[in-house]
NUFI-358194 format. One record per residue (C-alpha): residue in one letter; residue number from 1; x, y, z. Coordinates in nm, 2 decimals. Each point is the difference from the previous one (the first is absolute). Layout:
N
+---------+-----+--------+--------+--------+
: residuo : num :      X :      Y :      Z :
+---------+-----+--------+--------+--------+
:       A : NUM :      X :      Y :      Z :
...
+---------+-----+--------+--------+--------+
//
This chain:
343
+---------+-----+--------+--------+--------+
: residuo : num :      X :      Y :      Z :
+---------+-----+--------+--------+--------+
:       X :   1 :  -3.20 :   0.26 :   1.29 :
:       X :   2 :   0.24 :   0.11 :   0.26 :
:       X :   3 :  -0.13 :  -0.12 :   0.38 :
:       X :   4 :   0.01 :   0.26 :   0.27 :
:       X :   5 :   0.18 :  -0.27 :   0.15 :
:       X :   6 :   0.29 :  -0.04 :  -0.25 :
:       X :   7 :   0.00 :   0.41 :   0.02 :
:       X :   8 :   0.09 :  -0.04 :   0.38 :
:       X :   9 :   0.25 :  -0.28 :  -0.04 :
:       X :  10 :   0.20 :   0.17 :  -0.32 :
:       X :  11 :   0.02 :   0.38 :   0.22 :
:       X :  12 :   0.10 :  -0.17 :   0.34 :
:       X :  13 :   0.28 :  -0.21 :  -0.17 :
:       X :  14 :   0.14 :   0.26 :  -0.20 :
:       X :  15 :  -0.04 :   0.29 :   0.28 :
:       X :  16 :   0.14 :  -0.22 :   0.31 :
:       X :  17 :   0.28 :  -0.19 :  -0.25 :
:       X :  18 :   0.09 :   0.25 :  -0.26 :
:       X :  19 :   0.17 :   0.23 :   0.27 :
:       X :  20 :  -0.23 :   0.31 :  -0.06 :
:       X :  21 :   0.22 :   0.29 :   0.19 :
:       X :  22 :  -0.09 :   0.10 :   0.30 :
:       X :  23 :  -0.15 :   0.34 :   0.20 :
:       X :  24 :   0.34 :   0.09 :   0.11 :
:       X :  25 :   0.19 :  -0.13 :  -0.31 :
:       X :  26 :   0.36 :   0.16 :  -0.10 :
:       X :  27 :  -0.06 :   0.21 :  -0.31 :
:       X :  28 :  -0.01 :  -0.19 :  -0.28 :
:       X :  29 :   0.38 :  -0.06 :  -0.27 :
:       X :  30 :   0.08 :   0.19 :  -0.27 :
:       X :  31 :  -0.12 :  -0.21 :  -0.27 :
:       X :  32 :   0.27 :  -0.10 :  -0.27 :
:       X :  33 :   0.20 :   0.28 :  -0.15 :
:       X :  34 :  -0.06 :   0.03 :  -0.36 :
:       X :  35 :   0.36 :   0.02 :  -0.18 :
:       X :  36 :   0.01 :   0.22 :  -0.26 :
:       X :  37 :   0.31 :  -0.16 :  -0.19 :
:       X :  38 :  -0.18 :  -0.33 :  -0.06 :
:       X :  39 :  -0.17 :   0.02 :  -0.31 :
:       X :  40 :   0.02 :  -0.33 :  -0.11 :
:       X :  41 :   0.02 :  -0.35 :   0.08 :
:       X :  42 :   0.30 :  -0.21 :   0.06 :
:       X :  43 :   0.19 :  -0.24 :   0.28 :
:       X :  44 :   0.20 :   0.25 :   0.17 :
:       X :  45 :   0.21 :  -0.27 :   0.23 :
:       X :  46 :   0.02 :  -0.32 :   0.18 :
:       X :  47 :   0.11 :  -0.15 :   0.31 :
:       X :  48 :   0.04 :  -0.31 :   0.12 :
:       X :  49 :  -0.16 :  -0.03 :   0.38 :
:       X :  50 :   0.01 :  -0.41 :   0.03 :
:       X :  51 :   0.03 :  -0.36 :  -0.18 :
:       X :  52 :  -0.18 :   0.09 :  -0.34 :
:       X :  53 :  -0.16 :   0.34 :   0.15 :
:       X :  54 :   0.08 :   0.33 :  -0.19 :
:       X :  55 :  -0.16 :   0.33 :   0.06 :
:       X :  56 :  -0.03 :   0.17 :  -0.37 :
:       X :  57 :  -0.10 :   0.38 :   0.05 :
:       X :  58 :  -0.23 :   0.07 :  -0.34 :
:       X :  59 :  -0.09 :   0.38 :  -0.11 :
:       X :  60 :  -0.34 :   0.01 :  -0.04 :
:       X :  61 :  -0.14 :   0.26 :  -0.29 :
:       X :  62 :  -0.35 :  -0.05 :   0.11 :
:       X :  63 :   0.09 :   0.08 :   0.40 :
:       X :  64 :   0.32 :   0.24 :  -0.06 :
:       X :  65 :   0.24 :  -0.16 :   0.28 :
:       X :  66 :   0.17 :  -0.29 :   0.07 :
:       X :  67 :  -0.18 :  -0.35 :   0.06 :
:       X :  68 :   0.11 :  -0.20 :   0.21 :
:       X :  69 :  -0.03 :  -0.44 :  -0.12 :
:       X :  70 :   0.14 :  -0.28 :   0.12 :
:       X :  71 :   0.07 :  -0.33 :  -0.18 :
:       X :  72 :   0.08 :  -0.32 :   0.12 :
:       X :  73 :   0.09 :  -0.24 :  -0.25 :
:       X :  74 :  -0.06 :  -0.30 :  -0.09 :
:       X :  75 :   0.16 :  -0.36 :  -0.02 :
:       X :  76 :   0.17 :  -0.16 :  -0.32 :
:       X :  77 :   0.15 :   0.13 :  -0.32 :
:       X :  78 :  -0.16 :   0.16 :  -0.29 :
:       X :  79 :  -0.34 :   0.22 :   0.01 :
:       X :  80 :  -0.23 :  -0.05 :   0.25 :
:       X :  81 :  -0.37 :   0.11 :   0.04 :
:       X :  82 :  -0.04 :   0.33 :   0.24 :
:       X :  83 :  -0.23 :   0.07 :   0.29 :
:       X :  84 :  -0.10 :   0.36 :   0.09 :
:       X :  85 :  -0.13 :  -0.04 :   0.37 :
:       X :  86 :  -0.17 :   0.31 :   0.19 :
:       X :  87 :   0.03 :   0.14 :   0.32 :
:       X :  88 :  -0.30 :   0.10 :   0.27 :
:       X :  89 :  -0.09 :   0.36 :   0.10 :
:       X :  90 :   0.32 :   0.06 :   0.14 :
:       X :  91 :   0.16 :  -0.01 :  -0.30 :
:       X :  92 :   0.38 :   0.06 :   0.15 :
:       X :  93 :   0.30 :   0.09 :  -0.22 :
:       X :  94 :   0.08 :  -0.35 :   0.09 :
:       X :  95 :  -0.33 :  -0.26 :  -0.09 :
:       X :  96 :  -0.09 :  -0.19 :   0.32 :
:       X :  97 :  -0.02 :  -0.31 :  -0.15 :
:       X :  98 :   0.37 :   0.07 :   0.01 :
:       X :  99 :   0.05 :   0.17 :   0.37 :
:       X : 100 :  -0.34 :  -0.23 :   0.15 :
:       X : 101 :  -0.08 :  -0.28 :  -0.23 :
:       X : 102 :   0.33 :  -0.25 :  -0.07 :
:       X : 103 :  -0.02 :   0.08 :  -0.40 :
:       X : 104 :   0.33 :  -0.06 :  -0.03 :
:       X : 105 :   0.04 :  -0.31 :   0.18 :
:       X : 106 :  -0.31 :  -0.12 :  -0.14 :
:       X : 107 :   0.10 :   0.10 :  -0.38 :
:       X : 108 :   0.36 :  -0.13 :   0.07 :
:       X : 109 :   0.04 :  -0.33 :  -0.28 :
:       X : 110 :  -0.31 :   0.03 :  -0.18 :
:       X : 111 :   0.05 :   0.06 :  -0.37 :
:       X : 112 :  -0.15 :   0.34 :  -0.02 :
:       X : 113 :   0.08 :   0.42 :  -0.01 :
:       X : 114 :  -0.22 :   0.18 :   0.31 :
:       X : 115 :  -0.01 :   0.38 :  -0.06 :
:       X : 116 :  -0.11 :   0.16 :   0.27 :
:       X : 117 :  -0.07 :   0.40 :  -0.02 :
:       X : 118 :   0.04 :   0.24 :   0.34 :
:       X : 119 :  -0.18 :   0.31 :   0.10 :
:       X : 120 :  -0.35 :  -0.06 :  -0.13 :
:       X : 121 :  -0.15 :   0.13 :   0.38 :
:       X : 122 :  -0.40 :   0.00 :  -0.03 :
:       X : 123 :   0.07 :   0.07 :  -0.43 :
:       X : 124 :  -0.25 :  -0.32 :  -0.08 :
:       X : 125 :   0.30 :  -0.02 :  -0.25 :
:       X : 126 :  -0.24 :   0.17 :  -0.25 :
:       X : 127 :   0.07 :   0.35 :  -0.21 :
:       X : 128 :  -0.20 :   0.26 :   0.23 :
:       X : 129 :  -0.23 :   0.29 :  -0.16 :
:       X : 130 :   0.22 :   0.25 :   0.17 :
:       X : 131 :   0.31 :   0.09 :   0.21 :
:       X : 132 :  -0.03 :  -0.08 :   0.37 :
:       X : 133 :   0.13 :   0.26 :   0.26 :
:       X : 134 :   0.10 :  -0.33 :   0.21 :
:       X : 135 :   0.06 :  -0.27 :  -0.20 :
:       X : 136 :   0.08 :   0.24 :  -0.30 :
:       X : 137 :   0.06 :  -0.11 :  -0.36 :
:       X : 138 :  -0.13 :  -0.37 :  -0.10 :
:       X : 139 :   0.01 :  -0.19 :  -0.32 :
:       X : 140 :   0.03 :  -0.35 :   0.14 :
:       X : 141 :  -0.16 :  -0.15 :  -0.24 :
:       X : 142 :   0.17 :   0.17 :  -0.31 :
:       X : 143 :   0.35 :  -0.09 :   0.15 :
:       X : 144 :  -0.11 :  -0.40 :   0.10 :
:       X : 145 :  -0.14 :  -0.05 :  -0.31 :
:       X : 146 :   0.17 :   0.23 :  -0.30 :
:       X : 147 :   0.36 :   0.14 :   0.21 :
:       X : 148 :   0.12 :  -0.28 :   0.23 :
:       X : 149 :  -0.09 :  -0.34 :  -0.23 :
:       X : 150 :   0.27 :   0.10 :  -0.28 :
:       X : 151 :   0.27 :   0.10 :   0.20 :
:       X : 152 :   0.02 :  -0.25 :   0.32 :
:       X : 153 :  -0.12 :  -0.31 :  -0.26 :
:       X : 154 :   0.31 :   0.11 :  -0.23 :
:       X : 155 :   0.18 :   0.04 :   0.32 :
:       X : 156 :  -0.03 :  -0.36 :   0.13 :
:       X : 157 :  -0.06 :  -0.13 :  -0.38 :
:       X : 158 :  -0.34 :  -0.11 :   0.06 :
:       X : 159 :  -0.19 :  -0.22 :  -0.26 :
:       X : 160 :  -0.31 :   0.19 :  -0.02 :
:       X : 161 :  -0.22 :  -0.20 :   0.20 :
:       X : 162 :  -0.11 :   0.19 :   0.36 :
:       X : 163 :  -0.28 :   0.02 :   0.28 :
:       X : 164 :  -0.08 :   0.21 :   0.24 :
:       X : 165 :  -0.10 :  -0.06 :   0.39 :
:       X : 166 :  -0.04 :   0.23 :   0.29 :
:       X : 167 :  -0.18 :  -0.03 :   0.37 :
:       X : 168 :  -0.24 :   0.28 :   0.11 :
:       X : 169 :  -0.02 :   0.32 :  -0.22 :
:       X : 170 :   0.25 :  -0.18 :  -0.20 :
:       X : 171 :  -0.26 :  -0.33 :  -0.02 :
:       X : 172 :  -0.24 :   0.28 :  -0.17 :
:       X : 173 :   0.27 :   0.23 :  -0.19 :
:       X : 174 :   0.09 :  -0.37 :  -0.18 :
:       X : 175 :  -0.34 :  -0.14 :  -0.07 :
:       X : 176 :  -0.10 :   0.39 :  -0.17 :
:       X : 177 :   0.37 :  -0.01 :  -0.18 :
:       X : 178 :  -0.02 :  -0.37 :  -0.15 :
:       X : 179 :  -0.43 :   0.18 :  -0.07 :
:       X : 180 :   0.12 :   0.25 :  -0.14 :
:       X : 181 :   0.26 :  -0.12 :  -0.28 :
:       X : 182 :  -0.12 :  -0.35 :  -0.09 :
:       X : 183 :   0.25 :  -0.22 :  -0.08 :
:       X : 184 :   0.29 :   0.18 :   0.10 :
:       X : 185 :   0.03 :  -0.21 :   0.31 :
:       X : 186 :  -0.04 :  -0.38 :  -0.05 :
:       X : 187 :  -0.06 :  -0.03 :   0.38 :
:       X : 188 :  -0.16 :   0.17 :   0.25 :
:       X : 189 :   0.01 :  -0.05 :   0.37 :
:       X : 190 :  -0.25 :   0.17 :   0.29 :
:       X : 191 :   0.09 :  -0.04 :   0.36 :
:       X : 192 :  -0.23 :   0.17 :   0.32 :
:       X : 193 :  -0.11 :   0.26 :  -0.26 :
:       X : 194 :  -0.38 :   0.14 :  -0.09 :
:       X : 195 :  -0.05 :   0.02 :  -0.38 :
:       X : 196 :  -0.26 :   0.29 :  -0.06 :
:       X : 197 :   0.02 :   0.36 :  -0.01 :
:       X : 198 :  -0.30 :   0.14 :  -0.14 :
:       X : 199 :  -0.26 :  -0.16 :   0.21 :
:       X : 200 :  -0.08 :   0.12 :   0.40 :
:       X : 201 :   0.27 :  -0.24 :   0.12 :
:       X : 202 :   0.24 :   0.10 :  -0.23 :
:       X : 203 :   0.00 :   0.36 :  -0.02 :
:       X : 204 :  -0.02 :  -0.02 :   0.42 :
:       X : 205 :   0.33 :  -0.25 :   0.02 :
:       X : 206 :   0.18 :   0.20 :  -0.30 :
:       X : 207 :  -0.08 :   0.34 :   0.16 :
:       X : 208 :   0.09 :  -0.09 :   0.34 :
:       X : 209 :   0.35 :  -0.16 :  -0.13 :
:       X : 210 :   0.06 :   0.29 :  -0.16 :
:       X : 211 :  -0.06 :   0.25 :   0.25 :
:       X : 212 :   0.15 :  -0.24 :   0.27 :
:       X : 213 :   0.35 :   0.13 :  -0.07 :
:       X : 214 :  -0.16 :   0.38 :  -0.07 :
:       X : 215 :  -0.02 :  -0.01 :  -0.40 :
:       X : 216 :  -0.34 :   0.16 :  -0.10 :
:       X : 217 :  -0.25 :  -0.28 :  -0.15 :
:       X : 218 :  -0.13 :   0.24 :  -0.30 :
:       X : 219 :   0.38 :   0.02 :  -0.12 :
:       X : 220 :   0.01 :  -0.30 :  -0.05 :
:       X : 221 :  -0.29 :  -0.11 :  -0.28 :
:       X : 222 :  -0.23 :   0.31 :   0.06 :
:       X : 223 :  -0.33 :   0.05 :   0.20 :
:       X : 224 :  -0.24 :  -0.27 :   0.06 :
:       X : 225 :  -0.15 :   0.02 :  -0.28 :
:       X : 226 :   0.24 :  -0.04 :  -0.28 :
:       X : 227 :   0.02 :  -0.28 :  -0.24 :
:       X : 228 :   0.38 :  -0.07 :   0.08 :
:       X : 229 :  -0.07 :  -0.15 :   0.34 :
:       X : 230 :  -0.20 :  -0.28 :  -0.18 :
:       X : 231 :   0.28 :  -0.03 :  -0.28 :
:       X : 232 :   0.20 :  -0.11 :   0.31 :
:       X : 233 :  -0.27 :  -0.21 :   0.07 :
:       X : 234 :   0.12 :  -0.36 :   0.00 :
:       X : 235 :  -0.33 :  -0.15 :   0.10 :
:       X : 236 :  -0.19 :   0.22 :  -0.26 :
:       X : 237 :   0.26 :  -0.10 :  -0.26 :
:       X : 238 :   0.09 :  -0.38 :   0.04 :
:       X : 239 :  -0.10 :  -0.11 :  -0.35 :
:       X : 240 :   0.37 :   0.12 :  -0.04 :
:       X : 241 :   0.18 :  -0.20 :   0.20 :
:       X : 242 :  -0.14 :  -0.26 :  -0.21 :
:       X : 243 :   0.31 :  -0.20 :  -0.16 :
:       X : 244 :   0.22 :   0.10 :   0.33 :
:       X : 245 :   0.07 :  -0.29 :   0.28 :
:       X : 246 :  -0.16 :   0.15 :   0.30 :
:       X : 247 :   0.11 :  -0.10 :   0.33 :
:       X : 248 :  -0.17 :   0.18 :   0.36 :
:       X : 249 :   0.02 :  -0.07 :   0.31 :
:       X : 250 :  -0.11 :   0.13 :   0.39 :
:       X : 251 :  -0.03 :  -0.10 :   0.33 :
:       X : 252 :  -0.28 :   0.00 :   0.25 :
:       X : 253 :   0.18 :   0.27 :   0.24 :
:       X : 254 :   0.04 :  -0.23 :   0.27 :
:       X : 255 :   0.33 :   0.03 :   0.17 :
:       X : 256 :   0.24 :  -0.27 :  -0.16 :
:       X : 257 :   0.32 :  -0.20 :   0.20 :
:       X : 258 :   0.18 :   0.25 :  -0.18 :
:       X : 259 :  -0.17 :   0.28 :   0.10 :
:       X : 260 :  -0.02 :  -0.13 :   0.36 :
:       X : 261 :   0.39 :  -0.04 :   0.02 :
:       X : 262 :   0.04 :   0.35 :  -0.16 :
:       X : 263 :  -0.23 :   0.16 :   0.30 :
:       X : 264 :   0.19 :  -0.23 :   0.24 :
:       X : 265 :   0.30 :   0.09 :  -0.05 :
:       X : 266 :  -0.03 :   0.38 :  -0.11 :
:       X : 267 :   0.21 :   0.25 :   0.20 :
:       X : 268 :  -0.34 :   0.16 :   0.06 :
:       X : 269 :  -0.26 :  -0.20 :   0.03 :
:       X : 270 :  -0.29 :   0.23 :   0.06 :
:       X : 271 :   0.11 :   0.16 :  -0.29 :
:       X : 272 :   0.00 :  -0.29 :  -0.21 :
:       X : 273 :  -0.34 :  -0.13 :   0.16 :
:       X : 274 :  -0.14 :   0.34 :  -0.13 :
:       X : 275 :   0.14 :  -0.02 :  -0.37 :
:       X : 276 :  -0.11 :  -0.40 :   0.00 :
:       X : 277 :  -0.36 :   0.14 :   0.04 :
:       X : 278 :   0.00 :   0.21 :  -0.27 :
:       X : 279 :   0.17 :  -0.30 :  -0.21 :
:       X : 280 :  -0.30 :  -0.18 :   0.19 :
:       X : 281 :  -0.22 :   0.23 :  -0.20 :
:       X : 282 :   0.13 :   0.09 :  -0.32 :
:       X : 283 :   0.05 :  -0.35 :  -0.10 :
:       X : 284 :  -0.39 :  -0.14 :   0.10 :
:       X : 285 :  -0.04 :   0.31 :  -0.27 :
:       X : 286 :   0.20 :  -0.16 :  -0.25 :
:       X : 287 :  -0.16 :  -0.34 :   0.02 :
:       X : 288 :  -0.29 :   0.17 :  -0.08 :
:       X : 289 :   0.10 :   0.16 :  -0.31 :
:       X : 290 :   0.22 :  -0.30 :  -0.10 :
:       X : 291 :  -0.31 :  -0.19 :   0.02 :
:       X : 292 :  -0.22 :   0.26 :  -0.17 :
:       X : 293 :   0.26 :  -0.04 :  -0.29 :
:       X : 294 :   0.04 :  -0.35 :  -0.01 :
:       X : 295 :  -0.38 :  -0.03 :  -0.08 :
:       X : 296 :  -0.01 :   0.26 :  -0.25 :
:       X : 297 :   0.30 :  -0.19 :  -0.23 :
:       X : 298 :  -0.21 :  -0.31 :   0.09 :
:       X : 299 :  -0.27 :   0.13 :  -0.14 :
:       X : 300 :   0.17 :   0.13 :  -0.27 :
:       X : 301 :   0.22 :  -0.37 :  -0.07 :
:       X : 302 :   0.30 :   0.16 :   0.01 :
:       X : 303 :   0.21 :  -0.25 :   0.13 :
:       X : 304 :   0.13 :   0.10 :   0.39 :
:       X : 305 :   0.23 :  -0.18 :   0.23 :
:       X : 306 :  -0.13 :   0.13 :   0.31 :
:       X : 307 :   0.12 :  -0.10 :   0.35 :
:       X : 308 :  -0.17 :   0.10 :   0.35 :
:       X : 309 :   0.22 :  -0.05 :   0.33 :
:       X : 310 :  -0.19 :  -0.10 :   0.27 :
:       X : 311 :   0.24 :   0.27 :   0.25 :
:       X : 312 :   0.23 :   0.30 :  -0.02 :
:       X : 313 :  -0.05 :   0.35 :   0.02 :
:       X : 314 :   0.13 :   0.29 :  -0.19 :
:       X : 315 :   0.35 :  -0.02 :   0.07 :
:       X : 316 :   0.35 :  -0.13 :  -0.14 :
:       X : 317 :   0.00 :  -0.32 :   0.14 :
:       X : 318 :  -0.35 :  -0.12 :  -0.18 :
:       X : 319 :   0.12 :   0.23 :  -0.32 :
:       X : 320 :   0.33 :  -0.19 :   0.06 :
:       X : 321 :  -0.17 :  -0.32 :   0.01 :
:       X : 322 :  -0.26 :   0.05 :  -0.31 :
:       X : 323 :   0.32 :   0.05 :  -0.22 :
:       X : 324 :   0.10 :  -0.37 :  -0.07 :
:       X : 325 :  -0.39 :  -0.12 :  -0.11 :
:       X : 326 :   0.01 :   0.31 :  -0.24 :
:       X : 327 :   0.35 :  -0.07 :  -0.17 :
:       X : 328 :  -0.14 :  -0.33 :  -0.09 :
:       X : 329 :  -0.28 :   0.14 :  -0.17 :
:       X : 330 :   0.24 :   0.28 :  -0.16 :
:       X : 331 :   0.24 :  -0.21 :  -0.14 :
:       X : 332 :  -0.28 :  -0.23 :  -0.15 :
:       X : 333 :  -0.16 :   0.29 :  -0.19 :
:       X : 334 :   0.39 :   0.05 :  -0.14 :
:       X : 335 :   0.01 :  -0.28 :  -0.10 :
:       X : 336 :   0.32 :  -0.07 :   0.23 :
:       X : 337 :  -0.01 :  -0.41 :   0.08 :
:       X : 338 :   0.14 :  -0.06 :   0.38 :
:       X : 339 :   0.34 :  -0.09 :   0.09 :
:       X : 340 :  -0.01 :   0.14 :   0.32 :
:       X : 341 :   0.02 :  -0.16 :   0.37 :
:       X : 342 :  -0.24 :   0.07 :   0.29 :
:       X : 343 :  -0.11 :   0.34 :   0.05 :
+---------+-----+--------+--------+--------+
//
């Protein structure tokens, strides 16, 4: 049973943190532009944009335009194992974990392939029921799991084995993904994310993300009552995980070092006191879930490596921060042995 109390905590986190627009907002973007001439799917072009960072452009069938994704690879010769890792709700042609989070300098000697996919804004990275007249045409899942996997692990000469990660929406949009096609990832990591989507919680957090950025909840998996939000239901559906190396984490939403230097030194710093409250918020939320779906694998015994961190809020820094703990508990479900210095 949901608590009223859980209720209150999942819709303020997700109202005060998700950015919900407000009264006086600028009208919302065109969404995407659907391009007639792609009709199928296939690397367009490549760029380099740092040390081991390209930016492949892939046509995307399933969305009909151009997808952005960019790879940073990995250390040492021969194949190496590949990492798809997920944006938040932002979902920027560029992946914050990439503009906010130090991916690259993280990733930078460690002997594996991270794929990282732009312009997934407020998609849950799942195929939606219908078009959006904001966020438009979305097929995430069809292109991460059946488009993108061929072509960028032929790209980089991958050896087959992958995981998948992500922090917020992209926390959920992995757990349902690694659900959804058992086995296909070996490795599945959860960072600051909530995990159902059927339930009272879920349907409130999903709907509000959703709408956040002014894409229509009921586009996305139908009215309230239609099987497909608990099909994306990861809580519902754990058994399926079963097999896959789990790895969550959250922190308590108290403000970290990090997040106290961040506010400090901010260019405006009653702006950035105003966004760390809603981080304050929307990452008490996600200890909540994270511990509502730790005990459910528990009580499953489906094996979990779960780690709660006693401060941070909602932000890059504590996203930033959570990224080392969950590499090691990614490249143990690879099967990757370590060779790498400190974090």
């Amino acid at each position: 049973m949901i608590t009223r109390a859980a209720l209150g905590v999942a819709l303020a986190a997700a109202t005060t943190a998700l950015g919900a627009a407000p009264v006086c907002a600028d009208p919302a973007p065109a969404p995407p532009a659907i391009d007639p001439a792609v009709t199928a799917t296939a690397l367009v072009r490549a760029e380099t944009r740092g040390p081991a960072w390209e930016r492949l452009y892939v046509a995307s069938a399933a969305m009909r335009r151009l997808v952005p994704v960019d790879v940073l690879r990995g250390a040492g010769d021969g194949p190496r194992p590949t990492v798809y890792l997920l944006d938040g709700v932002e979902g920027a042609s560029t992946s914050g974990w990439l503009t906010e989070g130090d991916a690259a300098r993280f990733f930078a000697g460690k002997p594996v392939d991270v794929v990282l996919p732009g312009g997934g804004v407020a998609s849950m990275y799942s195929d939606w029921d219908r078009y959006d007249g904001t966020l438009g045409l979305n097929r995430w899942e069809t292109f991460l799991v059946d488009e993108l996997p061929p072509i960028v692990e032929r790209y980089l000469h991958s050896d087959g084995r992958r995981a998948i990660a992500g922090v917020s929406m992209g926390a959920q949009a992995a757990m349902m993904l690694a659900q959804r096609h058992r086995g296909f990832y070996r490795a599945v990591a959860g960072m600051s994310g909530c995990y159902s989507a059927a339930d009272q919680v879920g349907q409130a957090v999903t709907r509000i993300t959703v709408a956040s950025r002014g894409g229509n909840p009921e586009n996305l998996w139908g009215p309230p009552d239609s099987p497909e939000w608990a099909a994306h239901d990861s809580f519902l559906r754990a058994e399926d995980l079963r097999g896959t190396a789990i790895y969550l984490s959250a922190a308590t939403g108290l403000p970290s070092p990090p997040d106290l230097t961040a506010i400090a030194t901010a260019h405006d710093v009653a702006g950035a006191l105003q966004a760390a409250g809603g981080g304050v918020a929307l990452e008490a939320g996600a200890r909540t879930c994270t511990e509502r779906f730790a005990a459910r694998l528990a009580e499953l015994n489906i094996p979990a490596t779960v780690r709660y961190i006693p401060a941070g809020t909602h932000s890059w820094p504590d996203f930033t921060a959570a990224l080392p703990s969950a590499w090691d508990a990614l490249a143990a479900g690879l099967g990757i042995a370590r060779t790498w210095g400190p974090r």
